[in-house]
C-alpha positions in Angstrom: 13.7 -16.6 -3.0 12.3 -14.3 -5.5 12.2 -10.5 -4.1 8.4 -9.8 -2.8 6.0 -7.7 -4.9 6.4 -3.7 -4.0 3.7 -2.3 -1.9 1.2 0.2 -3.2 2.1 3.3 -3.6 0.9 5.8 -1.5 -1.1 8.9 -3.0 0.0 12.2 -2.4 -2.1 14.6 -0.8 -2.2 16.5 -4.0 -3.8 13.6 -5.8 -7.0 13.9 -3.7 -9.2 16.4 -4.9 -10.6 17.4 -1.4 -14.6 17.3 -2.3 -15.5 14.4 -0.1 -15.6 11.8 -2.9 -16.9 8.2 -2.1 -14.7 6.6 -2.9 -11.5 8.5 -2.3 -8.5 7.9 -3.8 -7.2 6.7 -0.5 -10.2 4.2 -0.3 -8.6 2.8 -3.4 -5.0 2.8 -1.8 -5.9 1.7 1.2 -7.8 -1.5 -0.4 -4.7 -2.2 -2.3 -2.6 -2.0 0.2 -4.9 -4.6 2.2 -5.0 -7.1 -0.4 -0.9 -6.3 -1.0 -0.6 -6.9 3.3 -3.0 -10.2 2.8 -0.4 -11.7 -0.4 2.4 -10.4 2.0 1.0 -12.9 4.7 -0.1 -15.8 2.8 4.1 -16.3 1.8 5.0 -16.1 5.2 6.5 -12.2 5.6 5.3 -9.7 7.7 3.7 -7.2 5.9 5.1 -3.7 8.2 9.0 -5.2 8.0 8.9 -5.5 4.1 7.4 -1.9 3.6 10.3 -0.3 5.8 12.8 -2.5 4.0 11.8 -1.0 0.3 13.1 3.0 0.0 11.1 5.9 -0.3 7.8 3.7 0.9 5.6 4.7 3.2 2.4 4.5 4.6 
């Protein structure tokens, strides 16, 4: 079995520029980590397990 693709990585607060932006760079995280939860699915894993599994993820 080929090791899954990495989760998104998670911005850090210092990457958002605090103006209220539409969309935020979180919108865009959290979007990609949606469609990286949806491929998790489709091949059978569980997206939460694999995301504590890889180090220095988070969410």
């Amino acid at each position: 079995m080929t090791e899954p693709p990495a989760p998104p990585r998670r911005p850090d607060i210092e990457n958002c520029c605090g103006r209220g932006c539409e969309p935020c760079i979180f919108d865009y995280y959290n979007a990609a980590l949606e469609r990286w939860e949806g491929k998790m699915r489709a091949l059978g894993l569980e997206p939460p397990a694999i995301e504590r599994a890889i180090p220095g993820r988070r969410r």
